[in-house]
C-alpha positions in Angstrom: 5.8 21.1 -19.5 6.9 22.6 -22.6 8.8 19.5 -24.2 7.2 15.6 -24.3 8.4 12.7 -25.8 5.7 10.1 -27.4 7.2 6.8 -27.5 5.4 4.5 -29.8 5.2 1.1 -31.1 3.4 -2.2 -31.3 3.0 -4.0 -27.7 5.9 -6.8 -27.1 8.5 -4.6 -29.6 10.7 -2.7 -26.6 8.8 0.1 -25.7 9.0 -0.5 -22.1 12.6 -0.6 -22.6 13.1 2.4 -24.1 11.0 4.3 -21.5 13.4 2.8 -19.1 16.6 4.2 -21.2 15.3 7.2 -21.8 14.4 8.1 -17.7 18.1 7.0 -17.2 18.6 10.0 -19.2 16.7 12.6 -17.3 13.4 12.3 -19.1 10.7 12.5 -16.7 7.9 9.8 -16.7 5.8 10.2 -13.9 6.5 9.5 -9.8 6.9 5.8 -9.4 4.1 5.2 -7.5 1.5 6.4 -10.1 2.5 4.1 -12.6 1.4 0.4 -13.7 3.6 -2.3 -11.6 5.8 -5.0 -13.4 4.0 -8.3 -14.0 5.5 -11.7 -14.9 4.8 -10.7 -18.8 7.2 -7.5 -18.0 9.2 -8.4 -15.0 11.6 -4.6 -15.4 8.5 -2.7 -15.3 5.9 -1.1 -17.5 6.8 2.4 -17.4 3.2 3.3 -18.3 0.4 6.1 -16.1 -1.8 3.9 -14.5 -4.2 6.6 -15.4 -3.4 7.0 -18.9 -3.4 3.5 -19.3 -6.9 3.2 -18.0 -8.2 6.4 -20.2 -7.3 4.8 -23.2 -8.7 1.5 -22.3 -12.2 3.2 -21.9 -11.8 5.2 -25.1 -10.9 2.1 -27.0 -14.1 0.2 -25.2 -16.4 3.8 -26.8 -15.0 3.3 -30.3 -16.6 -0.5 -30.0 -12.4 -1.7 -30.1 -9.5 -2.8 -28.0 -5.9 -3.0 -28.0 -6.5 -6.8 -29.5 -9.0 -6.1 -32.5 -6.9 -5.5 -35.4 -9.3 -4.1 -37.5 -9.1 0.1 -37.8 -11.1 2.7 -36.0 -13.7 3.8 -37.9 -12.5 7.8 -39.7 -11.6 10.4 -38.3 -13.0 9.2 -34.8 -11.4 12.0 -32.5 -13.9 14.2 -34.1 -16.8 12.7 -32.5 -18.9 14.2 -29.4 -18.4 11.3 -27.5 -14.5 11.9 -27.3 -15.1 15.6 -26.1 -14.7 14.2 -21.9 -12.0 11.9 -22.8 -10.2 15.4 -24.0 -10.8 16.9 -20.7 -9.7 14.0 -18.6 -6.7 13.2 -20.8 -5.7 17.3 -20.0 -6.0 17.2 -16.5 -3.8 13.7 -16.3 -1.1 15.8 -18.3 -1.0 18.8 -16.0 -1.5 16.6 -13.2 1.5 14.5 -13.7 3.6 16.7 -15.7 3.1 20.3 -15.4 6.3 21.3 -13.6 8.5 19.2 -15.9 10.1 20.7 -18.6 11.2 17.1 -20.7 8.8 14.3 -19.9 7.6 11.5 -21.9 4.7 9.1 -21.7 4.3 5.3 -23.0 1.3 2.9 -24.0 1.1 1.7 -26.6 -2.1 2.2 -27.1 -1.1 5.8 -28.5 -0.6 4.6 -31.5 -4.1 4.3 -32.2 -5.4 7.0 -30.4 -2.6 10.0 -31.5 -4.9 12.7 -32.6 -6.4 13.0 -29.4 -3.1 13.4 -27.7 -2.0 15.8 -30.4 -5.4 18.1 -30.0 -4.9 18.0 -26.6 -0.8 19.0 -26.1 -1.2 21.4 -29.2 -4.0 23.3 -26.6 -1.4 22.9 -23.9 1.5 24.1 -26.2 3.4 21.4 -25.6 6.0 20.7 -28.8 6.1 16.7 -29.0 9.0 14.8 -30.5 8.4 11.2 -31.4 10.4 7.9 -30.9 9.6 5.0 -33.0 10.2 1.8 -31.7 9.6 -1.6 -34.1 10.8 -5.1 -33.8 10.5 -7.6 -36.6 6.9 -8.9 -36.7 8.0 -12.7 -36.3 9.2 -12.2 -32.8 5.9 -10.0 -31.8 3.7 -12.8 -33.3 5.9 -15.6 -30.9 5.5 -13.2 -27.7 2.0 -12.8 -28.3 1.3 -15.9 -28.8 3.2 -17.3 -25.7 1.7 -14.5 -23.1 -2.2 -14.2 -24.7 -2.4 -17.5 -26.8 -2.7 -15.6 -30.5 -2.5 -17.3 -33.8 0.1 -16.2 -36.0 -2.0 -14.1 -38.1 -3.7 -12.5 -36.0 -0.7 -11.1 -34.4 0.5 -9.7 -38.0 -2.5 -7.9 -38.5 -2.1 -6.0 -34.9 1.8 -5.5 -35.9 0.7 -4.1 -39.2 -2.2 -2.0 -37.7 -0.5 -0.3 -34.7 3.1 0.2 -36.8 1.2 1.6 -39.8 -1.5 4.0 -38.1 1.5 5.4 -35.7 3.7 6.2 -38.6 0.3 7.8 -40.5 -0.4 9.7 -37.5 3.1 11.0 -36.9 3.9 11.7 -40.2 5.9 15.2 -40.9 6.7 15.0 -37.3 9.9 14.9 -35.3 10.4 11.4 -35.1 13.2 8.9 -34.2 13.7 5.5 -34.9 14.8 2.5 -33.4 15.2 -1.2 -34.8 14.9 -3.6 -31.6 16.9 -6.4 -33.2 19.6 -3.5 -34.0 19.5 -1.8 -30.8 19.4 -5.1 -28.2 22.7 -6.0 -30.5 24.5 -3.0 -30.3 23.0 0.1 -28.3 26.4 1.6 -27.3 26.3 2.9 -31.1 22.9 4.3 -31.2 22.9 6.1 -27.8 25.1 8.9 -28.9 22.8 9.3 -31.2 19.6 9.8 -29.6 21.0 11.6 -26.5 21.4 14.3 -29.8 17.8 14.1 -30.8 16.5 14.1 -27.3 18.2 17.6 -26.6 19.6 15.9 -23.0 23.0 15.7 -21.6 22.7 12.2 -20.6 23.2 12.7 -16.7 26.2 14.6 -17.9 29.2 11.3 -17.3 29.0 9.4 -20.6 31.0 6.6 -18.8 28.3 6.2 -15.5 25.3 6.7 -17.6 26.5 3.7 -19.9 27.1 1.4 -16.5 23.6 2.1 -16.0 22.6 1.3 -19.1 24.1 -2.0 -19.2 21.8 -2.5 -16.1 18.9 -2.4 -17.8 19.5 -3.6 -21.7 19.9 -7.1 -20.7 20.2 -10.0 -23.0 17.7 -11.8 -21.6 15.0 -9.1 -22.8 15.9 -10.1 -25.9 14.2 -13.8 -26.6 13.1 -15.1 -29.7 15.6 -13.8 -31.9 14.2 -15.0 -35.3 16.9 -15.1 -38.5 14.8 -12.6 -40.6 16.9 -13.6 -43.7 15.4 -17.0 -43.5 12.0 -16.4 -42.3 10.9 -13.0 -44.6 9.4 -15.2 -46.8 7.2 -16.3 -44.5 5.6 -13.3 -43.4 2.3 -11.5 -45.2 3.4 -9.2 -48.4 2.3 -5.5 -46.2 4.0 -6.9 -43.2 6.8 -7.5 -44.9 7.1 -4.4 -46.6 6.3 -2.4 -44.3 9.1 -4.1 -42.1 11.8 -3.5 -44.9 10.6 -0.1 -44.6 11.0 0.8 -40.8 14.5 -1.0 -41.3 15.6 1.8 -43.7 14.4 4.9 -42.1 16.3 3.2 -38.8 19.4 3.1 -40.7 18.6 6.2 -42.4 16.5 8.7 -40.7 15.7 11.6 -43.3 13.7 8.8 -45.5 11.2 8.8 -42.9 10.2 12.8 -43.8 10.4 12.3 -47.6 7.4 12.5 -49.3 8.2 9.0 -51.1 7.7 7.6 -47.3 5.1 9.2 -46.3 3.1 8.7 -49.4 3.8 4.8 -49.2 2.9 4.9 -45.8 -0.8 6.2 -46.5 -1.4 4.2 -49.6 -0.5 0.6 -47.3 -2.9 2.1 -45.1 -5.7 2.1 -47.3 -4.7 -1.2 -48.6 -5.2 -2.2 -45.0 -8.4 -0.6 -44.6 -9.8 -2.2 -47.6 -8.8 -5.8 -46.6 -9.9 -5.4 -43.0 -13.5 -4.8 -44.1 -13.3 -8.3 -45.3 -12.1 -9.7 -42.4 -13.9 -11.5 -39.0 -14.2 -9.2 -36.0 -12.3 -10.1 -33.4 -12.4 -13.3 -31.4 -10.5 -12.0 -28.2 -11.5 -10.6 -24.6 -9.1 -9.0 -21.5 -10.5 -10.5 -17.9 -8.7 -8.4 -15.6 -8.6 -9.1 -11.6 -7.9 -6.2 -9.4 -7.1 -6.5 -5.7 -7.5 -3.6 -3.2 -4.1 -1.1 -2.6 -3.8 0.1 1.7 -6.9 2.3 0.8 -9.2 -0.5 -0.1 -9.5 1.0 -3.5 -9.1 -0.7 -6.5 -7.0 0.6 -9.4 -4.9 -0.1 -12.6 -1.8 0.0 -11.0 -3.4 -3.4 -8.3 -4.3 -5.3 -11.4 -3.3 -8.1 -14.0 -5.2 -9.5 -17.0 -5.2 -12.6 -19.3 -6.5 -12.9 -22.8 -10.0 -14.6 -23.1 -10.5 -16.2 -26.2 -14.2 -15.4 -26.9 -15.2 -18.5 -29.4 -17.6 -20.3 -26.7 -15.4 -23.3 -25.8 -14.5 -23.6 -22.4 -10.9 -23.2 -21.6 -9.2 -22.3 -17.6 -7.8 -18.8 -17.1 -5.0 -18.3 -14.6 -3.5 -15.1 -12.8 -1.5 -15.1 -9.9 -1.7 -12.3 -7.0 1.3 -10.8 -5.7 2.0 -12.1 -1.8 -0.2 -11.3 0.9 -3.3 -9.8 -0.7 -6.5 -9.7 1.0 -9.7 -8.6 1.0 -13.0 -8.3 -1.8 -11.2 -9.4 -5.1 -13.2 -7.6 -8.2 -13.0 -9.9 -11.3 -13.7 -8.0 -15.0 -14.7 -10.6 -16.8 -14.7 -8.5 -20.0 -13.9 -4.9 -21.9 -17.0 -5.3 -23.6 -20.4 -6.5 -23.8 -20.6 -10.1 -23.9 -22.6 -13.2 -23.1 -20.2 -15.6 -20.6 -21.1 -19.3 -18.8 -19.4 -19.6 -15.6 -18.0 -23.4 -14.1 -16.0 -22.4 -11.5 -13.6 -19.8 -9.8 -11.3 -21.3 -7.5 -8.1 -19.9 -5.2 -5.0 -21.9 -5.1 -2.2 -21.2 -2.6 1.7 -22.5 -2.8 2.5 -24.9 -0.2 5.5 -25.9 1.4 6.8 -28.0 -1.3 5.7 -25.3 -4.2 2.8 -26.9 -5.1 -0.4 -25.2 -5.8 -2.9 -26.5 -3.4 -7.2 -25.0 -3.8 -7.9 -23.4 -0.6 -11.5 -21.5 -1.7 -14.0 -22.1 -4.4 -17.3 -20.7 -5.7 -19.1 -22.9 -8.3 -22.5 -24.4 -8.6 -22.1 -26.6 -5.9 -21.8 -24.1 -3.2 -24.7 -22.0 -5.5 -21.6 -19.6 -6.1 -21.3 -18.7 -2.5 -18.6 -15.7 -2.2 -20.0 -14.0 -5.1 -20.7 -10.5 -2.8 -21.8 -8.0 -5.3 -22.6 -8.0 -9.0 -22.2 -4.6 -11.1 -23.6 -4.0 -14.7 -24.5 -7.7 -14.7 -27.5 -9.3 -16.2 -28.0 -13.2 -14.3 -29.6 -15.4 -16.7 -29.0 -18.6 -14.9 -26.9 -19.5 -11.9 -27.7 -23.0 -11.2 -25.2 -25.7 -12.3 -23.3 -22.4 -14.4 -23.2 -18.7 -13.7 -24.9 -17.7 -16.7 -24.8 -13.8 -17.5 -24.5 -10.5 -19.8 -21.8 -8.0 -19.4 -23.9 -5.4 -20.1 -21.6 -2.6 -21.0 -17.3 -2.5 -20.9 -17.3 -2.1 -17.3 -19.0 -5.6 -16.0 -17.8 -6.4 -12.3 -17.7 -9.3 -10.4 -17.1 -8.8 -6.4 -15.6 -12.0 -4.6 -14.8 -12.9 -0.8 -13.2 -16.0 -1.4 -9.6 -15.8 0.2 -9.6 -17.0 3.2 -8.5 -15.0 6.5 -6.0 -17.9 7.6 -4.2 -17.7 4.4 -3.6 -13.8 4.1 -0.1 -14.0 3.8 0.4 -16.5 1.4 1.2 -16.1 -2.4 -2.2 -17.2 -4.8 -3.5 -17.6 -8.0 -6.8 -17.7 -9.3 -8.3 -19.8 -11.7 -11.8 -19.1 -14.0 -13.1 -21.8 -16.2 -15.8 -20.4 -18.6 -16.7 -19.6 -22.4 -17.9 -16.8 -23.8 -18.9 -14.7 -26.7 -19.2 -11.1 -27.7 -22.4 -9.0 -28.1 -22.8 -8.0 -31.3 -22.6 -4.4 -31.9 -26.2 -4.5 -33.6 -27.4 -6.2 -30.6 -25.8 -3.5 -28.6 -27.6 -0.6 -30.6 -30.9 -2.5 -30.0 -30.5 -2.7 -26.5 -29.0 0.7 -26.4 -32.1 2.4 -27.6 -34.0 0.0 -25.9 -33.2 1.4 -22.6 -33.2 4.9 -23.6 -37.1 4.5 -24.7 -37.7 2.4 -21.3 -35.9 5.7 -19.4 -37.8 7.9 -20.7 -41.2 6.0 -20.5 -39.9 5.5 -16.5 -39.3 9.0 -16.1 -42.9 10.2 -17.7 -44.8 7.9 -15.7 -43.0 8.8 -12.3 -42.7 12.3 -12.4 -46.3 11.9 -13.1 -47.4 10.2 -10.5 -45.1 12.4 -7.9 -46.3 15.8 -8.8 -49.6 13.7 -8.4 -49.1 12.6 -5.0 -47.4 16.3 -4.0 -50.3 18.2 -5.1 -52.9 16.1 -2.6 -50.1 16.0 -0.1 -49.9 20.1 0.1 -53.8 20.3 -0.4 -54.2 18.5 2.9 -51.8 20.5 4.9 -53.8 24.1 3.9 -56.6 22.4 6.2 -56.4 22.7 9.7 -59.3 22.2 11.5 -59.9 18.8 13.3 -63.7 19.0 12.4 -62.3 18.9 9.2 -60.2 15.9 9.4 -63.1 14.1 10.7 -65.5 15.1 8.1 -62.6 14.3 5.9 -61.3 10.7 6.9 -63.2 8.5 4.2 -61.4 10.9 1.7 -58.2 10.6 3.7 -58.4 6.5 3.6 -59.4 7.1 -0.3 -56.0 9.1 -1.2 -54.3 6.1 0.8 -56.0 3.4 -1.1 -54.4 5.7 -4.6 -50.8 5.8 -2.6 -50.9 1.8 -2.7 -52.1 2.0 -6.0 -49.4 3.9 -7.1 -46.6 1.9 -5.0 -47.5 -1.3 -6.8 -47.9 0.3 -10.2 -43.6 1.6 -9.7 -43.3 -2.1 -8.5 -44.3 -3.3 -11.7 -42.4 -1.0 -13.3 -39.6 -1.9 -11.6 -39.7 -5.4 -13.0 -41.0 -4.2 -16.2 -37.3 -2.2 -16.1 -35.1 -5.5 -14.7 -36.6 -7.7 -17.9 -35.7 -5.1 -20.1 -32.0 -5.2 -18.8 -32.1 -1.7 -17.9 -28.7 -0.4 -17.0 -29.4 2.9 -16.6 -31.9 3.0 -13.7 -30.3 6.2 -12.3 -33.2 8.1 -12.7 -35.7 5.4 -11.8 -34.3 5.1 -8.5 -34.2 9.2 -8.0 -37.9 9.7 -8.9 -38.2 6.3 -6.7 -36.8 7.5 -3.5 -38.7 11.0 -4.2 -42.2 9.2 -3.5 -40.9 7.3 -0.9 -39.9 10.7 0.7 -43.3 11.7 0.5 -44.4 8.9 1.9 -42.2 9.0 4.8 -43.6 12.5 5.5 -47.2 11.6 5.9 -45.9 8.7 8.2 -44.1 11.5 10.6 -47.0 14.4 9.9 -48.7 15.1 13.3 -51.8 15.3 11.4 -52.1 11.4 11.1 -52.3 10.9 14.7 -55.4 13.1 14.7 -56.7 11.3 11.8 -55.9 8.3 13.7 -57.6 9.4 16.8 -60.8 9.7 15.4 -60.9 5.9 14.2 -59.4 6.5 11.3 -57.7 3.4 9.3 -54.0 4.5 8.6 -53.4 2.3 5.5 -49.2 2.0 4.1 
């Protein structure tokens, strides 16, 4: 595990490619079956750890961002406590996957946001990265993006610009390669030599065979929307294009990229950037992402696909297809982040025999969303007409039975019409703190009110004698009358904690279950069928 390669680069740019390249040359990337599966956006494969993928999704969602926001993460953000368990799991996924390789690589690119956590992490391992660079021209990115997720021009530029910019800040003085898409898609056979060099691989050894498997992969039909750059420059934002022109020299000459000239240019666009994204809107995207369950009924990244919500509460159908014969609970994500969403419909659409989508299963207001199983950190506001809800955190789930039996084998798709808009993030703190004053007043009052009910409970027991119970049975149906008392005062609680959207009722339900423990012991105490004996009311 001593060598890695970190490929980076802005999503839609040939990253995926490269991985693929770059395995044919005996760089290890992980067993097949642990990473994400190909999808109709990237039909050759993602080359990406499920695992990783999903870590760096759930850091992203704890910074308050996402792979779509293209404003920065706030400074120096690897430094903060809540990053400290994303370190450990990120180390065991490392070992886990890679500890008996000696050159492996990963790819997301997600990493080029989140690099200093990857760097604290492999420099603990002693792990000596190298880093390969991958950019394509930001016209081509903006048409991809917008084709697959529906983005506007600019906000496409602003995630080339941020991802391309804070990858070559946070790799700066590194080992780093680079690679021109445009350039290589034209004429790879030049730039292979090259990077087998930099790599420090043979190559699979045959030049000849591993260039016949290369010309399996690099297809031209990867390579779509080939914009004339020479025309179109003008059209692109002054720090894109610069910062374009830049990447294109250090491809065609690598030593610019550790000169001090670079590297200072490099920092001062990114503080140009930071400047002008203060200014800016937040973000106006969401990721719904449907998972189905794998052989062992779980559900994963690897059983999953997404589509881009646009979060500006106009209604507007989502589609996503399922590969052939899935079955089972589908779990629907509605969101990576807290957010307020009106429901019309979810319906299931099979092909029929003359490839025609025909609806099969749906859950709307008219059936009062029947196949709707389970809900997870959910709020319901309103389900009549519209499912009306809060995500409450970045993990809202939606459970559905709604494919049915007969139709197992068949290929689907799923369609969601809704609108929605995110949570604020000052909302978010208020409700934050909210529950964490409602927890602790919970926990006060229950603890309370079991240490109460424990110390009468072992009082009793110390007594032995039946003349006792007797003498004792109007106090007995006295502490009965306080059990009650106490029972409906946690059931007011317990609505007082559902208004108050409390997501974190952990602990209520611990204390919860302790006093209906007790309870369950008096019930099965011999002692109650003397009291009982003796006329005694047993009250519940």
């Amino acid at each position: 595990m001593n060598k890695a390669i970190c490929i980076l680069g802005m999503h839609r740019s040939g990253t995926s490619l490269m991985a693929n390249v770059i395995h044919l040359m005996d760089v290890y990337l992980g067993e097949e079956s642990a990473l994400l599966n190909a999808r109709s956006d990237n039909p050759e494969g993602f080359w990406e750890l499920a695992e990783v993928v999903d870590l760096q999704e759930q850091i992203l969602s704890t910074l308050r961002s996402d792979w779509n926001t293209p404003s920065p993460l706030s400074d120096q953000w690897w430094l903060l406590p809540q990053m400290t368990p994303y370190k450990i799991q990120l180390r065991n996924i490392i070992v886990k996957h890679f500890n008996n390789s000696n050159l492996w690589a990963w790819k997301d690119p997600r990493t080029c946001l989140l690099l200093p956590l990857w760097q604290e992490v492999l420099s603990g391992l002693g792990v000596e990265v190298k880093y390969l660079f991958m950019f394509r021209n930001p016209i081509d990115v903006a048409k991809s993006l917008g084709r697959r997720d529906a983005f506007p021009e600019s906000q496409s530029f602003g995630l080339w610009l941020k991802y391309n910019l804070f990858a070559l800040h946070y790799s700066a003085r590194k080992d780093r390669y680079f690679v021109d898409y445009d350039t290589f898609m034209s004429g790879w056979e030049g730039i292979i030599h090259e990077l087998i060099a930099w790599l420090g691989t043979n190559g699979n050894g045959d030049m000849e065979v591993l260039q016949n498997k290369l010309s399996s992969v690099i297809k031209p039909s990867l390579h779509r929307n080939r914009t004339n750059m020479k025309q179109q420059r003008q059209s692109l934002p002054v720090l894109v294009l610069d910062l374009y022109e830049s990447l294109q020299a250090v491809a065609q000459n690598q030593v610019l990229s550790r000169s001090e000239k670079f590297i200072t240019q490099i920092q001062k666009e990114i503080d140009q950037f930071v400047q002008l994204s203060s200014m800016l809107a937040k973000k106006s995207y969401l990721r719904m992402q449907l998972y189905w369950m794998d052989d062992n009924q779980l559900y994963s990244e690897k059983f999953s696909d997404y589509v881009t919500v646009k979060a500006d509460n106009e209604y507007f159908e989502y589609e996503i297809k399922l590969p052939t014969s899935v079955k089972g609970v589908l779990r629907l994500d509605p969101s990576c982040q807290p957010a307020r969403f009106e429901v019309e419909y979810i319906k299931i659409y099979q092909t029929s025999e003359n490839g025609k989508w025909q609806l099969v299963s749906e859950c709307s207001g008219e059936n009062s969303f029947k196949g709707i199983v389970n809900l997870e950190n959910i709020q319901i506001i309103d389900r009549e007409g519209r499912l009306t809800f809060f995500s409450l955190n970045d993990d809202p789930q939606i459970y559905l039975d709604i494919i049915p039996e007969v139709y197992y084998e068949c290929q689907f798709k799923i369609a969601v019409k809704l609108r929605c808009e995110p949570i604020s993030n000052g909302m978010m703190d208020y409700l934050d703190q909210s529950k964490i004053s409602l927890a602790e007043e919970i926990r006060a009052e229950i603890t309370s009110m079991a240490s109460e009910i424990a110390r009468i409970f072992e009082s009793k027991l110390e007594e032995k004698s039946a003349v006792y119970l007797q003498a004792q049975c109007e106090q007995f149906d006295i502490f009965f009358q306080e059990c009650n008392r106490i029972y409906a005062q946690l059931e007011v609680i317990q609505k007082k904690q559902e208004k108050l959207i409390d997501s974190g009722a952990q602990n209520y339900d611990h204390l919860h279950h302790q006093f209906q423990a007790l309870q369950q012991q008096f019930e099965e105490n011999p002692l109650k069928h003397i009291y009982k004996a003796m006329g005694g009311k047993w009250k519940k």
